[in-house]
C-alpha positions in Angstrom: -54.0 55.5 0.6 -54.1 55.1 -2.9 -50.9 56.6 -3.9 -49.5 54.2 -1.6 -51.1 51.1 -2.9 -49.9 52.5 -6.5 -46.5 52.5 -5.0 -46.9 49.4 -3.5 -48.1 47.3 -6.4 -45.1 49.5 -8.8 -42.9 47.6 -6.7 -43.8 44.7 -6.9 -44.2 44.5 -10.3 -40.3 46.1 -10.5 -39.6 43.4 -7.8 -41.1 40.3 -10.6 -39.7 42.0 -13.6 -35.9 42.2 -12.2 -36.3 38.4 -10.6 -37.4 37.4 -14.1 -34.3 39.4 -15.9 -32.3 37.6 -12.8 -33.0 34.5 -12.4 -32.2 32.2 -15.7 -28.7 33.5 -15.9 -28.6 32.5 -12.5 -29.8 29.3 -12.9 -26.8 28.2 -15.4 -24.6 29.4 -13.5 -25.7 27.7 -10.6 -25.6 24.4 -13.3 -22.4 25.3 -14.2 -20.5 26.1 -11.0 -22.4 23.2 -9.1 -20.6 21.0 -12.4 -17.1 22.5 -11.6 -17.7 21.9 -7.8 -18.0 18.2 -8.7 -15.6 17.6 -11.4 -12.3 19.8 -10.2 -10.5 18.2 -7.5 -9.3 20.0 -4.6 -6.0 18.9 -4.4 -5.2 20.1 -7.9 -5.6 24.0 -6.1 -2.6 23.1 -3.8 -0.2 21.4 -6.3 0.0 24.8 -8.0 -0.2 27.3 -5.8 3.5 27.2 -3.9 6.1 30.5 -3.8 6.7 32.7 -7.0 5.1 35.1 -9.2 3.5 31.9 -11.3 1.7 30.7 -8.3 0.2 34.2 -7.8 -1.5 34.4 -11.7 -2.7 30.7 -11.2 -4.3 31.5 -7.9 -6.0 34.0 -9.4 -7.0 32.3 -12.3 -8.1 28.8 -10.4 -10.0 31.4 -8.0 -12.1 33.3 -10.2 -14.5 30.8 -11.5 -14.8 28.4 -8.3 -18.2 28.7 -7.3 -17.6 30.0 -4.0 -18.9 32.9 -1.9 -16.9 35.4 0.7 -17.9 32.9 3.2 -17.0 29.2 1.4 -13.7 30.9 0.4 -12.9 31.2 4.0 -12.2 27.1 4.8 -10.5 26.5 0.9 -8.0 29.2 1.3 -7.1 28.5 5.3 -6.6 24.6 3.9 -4.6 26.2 1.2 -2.2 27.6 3.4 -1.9 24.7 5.7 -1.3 22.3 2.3 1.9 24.8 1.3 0.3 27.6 -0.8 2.3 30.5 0.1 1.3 34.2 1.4 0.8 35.9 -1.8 -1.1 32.8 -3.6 -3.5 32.9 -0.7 -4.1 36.1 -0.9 -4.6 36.6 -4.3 -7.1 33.1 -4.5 -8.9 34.7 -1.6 -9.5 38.3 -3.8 -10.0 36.5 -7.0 -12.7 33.7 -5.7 -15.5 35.6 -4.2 -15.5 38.8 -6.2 -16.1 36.9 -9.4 -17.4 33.7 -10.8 -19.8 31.7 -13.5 -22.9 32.9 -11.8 -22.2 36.3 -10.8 -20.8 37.1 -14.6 -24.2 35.4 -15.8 -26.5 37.6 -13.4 -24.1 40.5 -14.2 -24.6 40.5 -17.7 -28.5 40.0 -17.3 -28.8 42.8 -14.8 -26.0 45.5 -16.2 -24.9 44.2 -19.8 -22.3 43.1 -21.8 -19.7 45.4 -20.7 -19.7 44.7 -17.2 -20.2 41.2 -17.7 -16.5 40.8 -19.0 -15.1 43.9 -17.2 -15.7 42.5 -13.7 -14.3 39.0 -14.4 -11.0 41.1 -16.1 -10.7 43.9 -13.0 -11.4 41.2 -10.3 -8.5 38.8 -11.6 -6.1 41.4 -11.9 -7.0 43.2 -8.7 -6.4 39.5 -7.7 -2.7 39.4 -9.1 -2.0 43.3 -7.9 -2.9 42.2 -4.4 -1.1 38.8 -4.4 2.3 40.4 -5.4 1.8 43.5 -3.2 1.5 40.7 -0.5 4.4 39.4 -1.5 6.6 42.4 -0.9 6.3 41.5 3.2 9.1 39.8 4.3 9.3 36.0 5.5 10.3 37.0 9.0 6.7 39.4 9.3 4.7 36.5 7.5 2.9 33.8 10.2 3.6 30.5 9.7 0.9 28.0 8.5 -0.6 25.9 11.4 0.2 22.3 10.8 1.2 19.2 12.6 5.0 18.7 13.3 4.6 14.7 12.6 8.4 14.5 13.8 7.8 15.0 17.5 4.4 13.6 17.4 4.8 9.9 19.2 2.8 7.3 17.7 0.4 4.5 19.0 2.2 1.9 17.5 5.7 2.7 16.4 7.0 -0.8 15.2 10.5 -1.5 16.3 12.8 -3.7 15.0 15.5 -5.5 16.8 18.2 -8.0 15.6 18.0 -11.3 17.5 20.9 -13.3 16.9 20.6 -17.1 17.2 23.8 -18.5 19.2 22.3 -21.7 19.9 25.4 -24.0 17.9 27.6 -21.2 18.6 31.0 -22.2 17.2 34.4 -20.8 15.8 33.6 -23.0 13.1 30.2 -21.8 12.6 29.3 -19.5 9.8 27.9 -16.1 10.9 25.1 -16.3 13.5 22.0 -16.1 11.7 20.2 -12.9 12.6 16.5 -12.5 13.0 14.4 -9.1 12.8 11.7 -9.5 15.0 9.1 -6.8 14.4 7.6 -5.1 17.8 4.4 -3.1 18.2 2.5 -1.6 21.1 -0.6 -2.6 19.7 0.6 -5.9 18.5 -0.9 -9.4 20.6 2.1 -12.0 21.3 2.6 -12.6 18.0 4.9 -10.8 15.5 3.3 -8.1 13.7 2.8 -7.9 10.2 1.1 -5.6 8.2 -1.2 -6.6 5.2 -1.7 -4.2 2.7 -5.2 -4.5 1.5 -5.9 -3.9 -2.1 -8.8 -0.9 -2.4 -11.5 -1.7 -4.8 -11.5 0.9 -7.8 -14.4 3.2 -6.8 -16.3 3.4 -10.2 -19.5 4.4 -8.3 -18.0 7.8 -7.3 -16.2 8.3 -10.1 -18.4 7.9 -12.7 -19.6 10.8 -14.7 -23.1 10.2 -14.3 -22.3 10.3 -10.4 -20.6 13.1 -10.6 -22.9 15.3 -12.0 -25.6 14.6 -10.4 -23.7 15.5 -7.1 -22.7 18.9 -8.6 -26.3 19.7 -9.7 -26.9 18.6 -5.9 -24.8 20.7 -4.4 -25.6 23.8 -6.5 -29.4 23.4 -6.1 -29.0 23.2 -2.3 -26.0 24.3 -0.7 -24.8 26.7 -3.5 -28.2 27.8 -3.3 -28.6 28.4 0.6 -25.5 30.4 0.7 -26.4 33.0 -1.6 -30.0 32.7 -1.6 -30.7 35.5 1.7 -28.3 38.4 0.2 -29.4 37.6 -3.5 -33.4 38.1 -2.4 -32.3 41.9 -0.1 -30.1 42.5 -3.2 -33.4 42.5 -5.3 -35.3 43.9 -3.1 -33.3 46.9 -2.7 -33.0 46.9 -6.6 -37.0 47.2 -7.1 -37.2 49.8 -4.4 -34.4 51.8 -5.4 -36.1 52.1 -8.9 -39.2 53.0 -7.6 -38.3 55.3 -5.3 -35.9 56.9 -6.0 -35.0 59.8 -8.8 -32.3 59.0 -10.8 -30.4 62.5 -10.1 -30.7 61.7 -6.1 -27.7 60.3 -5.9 -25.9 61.9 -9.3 -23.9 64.9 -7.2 -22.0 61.9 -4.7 -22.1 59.2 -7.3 -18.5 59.3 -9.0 -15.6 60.2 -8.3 -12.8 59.1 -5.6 -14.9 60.7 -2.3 -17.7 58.3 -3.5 -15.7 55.3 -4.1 -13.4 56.1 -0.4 -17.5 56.0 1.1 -18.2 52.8 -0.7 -15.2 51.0 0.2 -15.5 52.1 3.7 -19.1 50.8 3.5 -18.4 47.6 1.7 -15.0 46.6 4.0 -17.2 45.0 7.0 -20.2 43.3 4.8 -20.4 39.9 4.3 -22.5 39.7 0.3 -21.4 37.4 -2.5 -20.6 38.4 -6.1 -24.0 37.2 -7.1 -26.0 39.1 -4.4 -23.7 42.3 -4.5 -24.7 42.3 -9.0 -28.9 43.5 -8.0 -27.9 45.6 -5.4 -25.1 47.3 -7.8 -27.9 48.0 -10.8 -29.8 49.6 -8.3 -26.8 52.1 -7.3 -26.3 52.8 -10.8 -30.2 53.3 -11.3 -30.0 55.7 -8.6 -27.4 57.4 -9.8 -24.2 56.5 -9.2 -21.6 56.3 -11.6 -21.0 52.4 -12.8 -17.2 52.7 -11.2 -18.8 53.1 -7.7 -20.8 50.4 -7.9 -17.5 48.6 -9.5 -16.2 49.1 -6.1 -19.1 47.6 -4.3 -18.8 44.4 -6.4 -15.3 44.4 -5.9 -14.6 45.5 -2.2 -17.9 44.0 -0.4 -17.2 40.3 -1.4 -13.1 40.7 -0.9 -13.4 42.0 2.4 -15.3 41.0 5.2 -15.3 40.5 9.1 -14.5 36.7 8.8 -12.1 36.8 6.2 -9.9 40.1 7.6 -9.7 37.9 11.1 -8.9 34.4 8.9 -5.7 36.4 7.3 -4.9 38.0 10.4 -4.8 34.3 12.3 -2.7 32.5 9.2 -0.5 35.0 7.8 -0.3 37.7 10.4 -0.9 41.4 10.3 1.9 42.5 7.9 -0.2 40.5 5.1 -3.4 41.8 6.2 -2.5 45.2 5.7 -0.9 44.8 2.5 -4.6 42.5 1.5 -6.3 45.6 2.2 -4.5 48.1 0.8 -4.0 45.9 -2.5 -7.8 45.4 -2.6 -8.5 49.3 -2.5 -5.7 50.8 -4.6 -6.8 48.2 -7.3 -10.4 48.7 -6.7 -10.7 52.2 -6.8 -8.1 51.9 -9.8 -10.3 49.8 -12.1 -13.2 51.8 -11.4 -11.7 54.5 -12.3 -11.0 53.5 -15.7 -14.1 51.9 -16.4 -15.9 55.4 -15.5 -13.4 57.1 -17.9 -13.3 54.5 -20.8 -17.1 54.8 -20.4 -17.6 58.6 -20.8 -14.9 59.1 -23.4 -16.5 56.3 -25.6 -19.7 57.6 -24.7 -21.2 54.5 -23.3 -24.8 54.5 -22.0 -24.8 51.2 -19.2 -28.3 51.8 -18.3 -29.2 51.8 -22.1 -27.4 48.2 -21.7 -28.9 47.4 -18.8 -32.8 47.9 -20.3 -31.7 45.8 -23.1 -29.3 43.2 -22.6 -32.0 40.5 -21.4 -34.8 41.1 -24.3 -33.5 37.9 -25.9 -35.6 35.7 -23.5 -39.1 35.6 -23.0 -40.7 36.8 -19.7 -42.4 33.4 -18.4 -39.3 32.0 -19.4 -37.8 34.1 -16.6 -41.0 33.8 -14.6 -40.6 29.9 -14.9 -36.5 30.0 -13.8 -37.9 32.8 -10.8 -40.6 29.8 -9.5 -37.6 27.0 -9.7 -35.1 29.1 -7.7 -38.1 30.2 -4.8 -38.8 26.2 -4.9 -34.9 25.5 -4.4 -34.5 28.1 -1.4 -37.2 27.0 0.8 -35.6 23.8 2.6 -39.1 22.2 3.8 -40.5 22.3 0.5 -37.0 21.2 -1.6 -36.6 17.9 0.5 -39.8 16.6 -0.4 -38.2 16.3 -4.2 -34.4 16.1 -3.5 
């Protein structure tokens, strides 16, 4: 009984201490994808995302910082398509967005370091671009069509017509030409001609002002944002501060590098639904227990990418050919960057867990207490709408 209360309260305490490493990164990046959210428009994503190699690198690079998760993605990229994004564009927005953005790099470099922290933004965007023109190798003819409306055999409600009415009332060979009336038709029209008004919209400077603005981004990332990330962030922790408790660091060491390792954690990560901010806690504690830091690469990579929802969503708009070619880009690249972070690591000689006890000594501990107490206020819903 007592050794289990000692374990028992050694987790918890490794439970507070990883939520107080955690949670002021998270907090700004919370601040500033909520800020993006609100200031970015979404129309700007389909003006630049059409055919060509170009359209892959800016999908990729418009993807990676958006703050959404391997769920939000989902909607963005199928509107995407629809608004004339092509194949390979999609694709590569829909590796780049959830495997990286402003508040998974800020939890990344609290929980694992510096390295990582620029590493998974650099392997996640090029995995992106890899992906995006391997998709592109599929030919039209095997690539779906997107769903949209054919507004040429659509009938409307009120199609005006207009016909030529030619007076003949003085109707004479010494008349000049009969005058000709148009006379404008419509189904929804009363007796009287129709004619359309066009009325002038009032400037919205309301919605459009800055102060607006932000305060509907900070909205939307200390409730929505939130709420999507909030359930896999707190297991993701959870498993952290029990993993290093638990478990010896050499348990996992004989299966934690290597390609077997990396095939096991791909196959593991293909049918999760986590975000890159959730999957960051439950990394550190892989590479706690053992693993090598290119193993849990592929867990950050591979579990956002690739879920149920999304394989089904590629499979509806693009058709199989592309779905294959997602998933194969997705693992040769993973697998490929992790690879050469674990080698760049060992021959520089590169201690991540050293980085990972250190890299978040720079701020105080109620400071992340304080941040910790904010985000629990933010995820319960009862308690949040009394204040916003």
């Amino acid at each position: 009984m007592v050794v289990f209360m000692e374990q028992l309260n050694s987790l918890l305490n490794n439970l507070i201490i990883l939520s107080a490493e955690a949670s002021p990164w998270l907090l700004l990046g919370l601040l500033i994808a909520g800020l993006m959210k609100a200031w970015v428009p979404t129309k700007i994503l389909s003006t630049h995302l059409g055919k060509g190699k170009l359209a892959i690198v800016k999908a990729a690079f418009i993807g990676a910082p958006l703050p959404l998760c391997s769920c939000g993605v989902i909607p963005v990229a199928t509107e995407l398509r629809r608004s004339g994004a092509s194949a390979p564009a999609t694709a590569s927005f829909l590796v780049a967005t959830p495997e990286t953005g402003i508040d998974s790099v800020s939890v990344s470099y609290a929980l694992l370091g510096p390295i990582f922290a620029i590493y998974r933004p650099f392997a996640a965007i090029m995995s992106a671009i890899l992906t995006g023109l391997l998709v592109a190798t599929v030919k039209d003819d095997y690539i779906k069509s997107p769903i949209t409306e054919l507004e040429t055999n659509t009938p409307s409600c009120c199609p005006s017509k207009t016909e030529n009415k030619v007076n003949t009332t003085n109707s004479s060979c010494c008349n000049e030409e009969a005058a000709v009336e148009p006379v404008v038709k419509s189904c929804c029209a009363t007796g009287t001609s129709a004619v359309k008004h066009k009325t002038p919209i009032a400037p919205k400077h309301s919605l459009d002002s800055f102060i607006n603005k932000t305060k509907s981004g900070v909205y939307y990332a200390s409730t929505k944002l939130i709420d999507d990330i909030i359930i896999w962030l707190a297991i993701g922790l959870i498993f952290a501060a029990i993993v290093r408790t638990f478990l010896p660091e050499e348990f996992l060491l004989s299966y934690g590098s290597g390609l077997p390792a990396m095939l096991i954690m791909i196959a593991i990560s293909i049918p999760m639904y986590i975000c890159a901010t959730a999957s960051t806690p439950i990394a550190a504690g892989f590479i706690l227990a053992g693993l090598s830091p290119g193993t849990a690469l592929v867990f950050m990579m591979a579990g956002p990418a690739t879920n149920i929802s999304t394989l089904g969503v590629i499979k509806n708009e693009m058709g199989g050919a592309v779905l294959i070619r997602y998933l194969l880009g997705v693992s040769l690249s993973t697998i490929g960057f992790a690879t050469l972070l674990d080698f760049s690591l060992n021959y520089f000689a590169i201690n991540i867990t050293d980085q990972m006890s250190h890299s978040h000594e720079m701020l105080p501990q109620w400071f992340g207490l304080t941040c910790a107490g904010l985000i629990t206020f933010l995820a319960i819903k009862p308690i949040r709408k009394l204040v916003l």
